[in-house]
N, C-alpha and C positions, 0 to 999 in steps of 0.2 A: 284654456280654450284655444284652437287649433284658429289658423289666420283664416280658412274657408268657412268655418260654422260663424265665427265671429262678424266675418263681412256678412253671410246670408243673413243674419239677425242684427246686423245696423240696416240691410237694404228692407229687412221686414219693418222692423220699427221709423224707419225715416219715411217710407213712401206705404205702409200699410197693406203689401203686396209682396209676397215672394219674390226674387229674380225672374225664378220659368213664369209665375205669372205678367212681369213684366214684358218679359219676352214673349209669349203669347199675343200679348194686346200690341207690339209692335211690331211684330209678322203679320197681325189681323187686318191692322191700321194698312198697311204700307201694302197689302192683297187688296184690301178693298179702292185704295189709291189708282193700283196696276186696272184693276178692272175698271174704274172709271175712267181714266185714262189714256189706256192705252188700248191697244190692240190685240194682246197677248191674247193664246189661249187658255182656260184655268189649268191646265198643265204645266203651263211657260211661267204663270204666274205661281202655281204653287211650288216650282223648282225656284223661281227667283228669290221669295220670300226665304228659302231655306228646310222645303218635307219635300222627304222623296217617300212618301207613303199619302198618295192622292183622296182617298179615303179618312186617312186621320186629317189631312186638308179640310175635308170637307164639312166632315163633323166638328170641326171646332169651327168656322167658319158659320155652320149653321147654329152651333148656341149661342156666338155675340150676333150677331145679327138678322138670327130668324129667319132665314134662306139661305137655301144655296148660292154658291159665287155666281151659276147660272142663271137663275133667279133674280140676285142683285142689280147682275146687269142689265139683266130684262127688264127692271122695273126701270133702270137709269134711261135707256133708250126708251120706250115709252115717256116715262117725263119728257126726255128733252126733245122731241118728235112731237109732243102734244099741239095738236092745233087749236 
């Protein structure tokens, strides 16, 4: 077994998640961070995170967290606006 299939399957078996799926959940994590945040716009933030394809941003952004990044932040502002 070749040194790259062998690390992909100690990273499967030690954390129970592929590498891209790791990576996934720490672009997701660290966009949804920017958005709360910061200032950026989901452009700024999906170039930060690392997709230059705003679209595939978006879709995966919408199945961990059940909204858009636009969305997220709207709900965040609301929250913390609440009177």
């Amino acid at each position: 077994m070749g040194a790259l299939p062998y690390l992909s399957a100690e990273v499967k078996r030690a954390t129970g998640s592929t590498f891209k799926e790791l990576l996934l959940h720490k672009r997701l994590d660290k966009a949804a961070r920017l958005l709360r945040e910061t200032r950026l716009t989901i452009q700024e933030v999906c170039a930060a995170v690392g997709y230059d394809n705003t679209s595939y941003f978006h879709r995966v952004f919408r199945r961990r967290y059940g909204k858009s990044p636009k969305e997220y932040r709207s709900e965040l502002w609301k929250t913390e606006n609440a009177t």
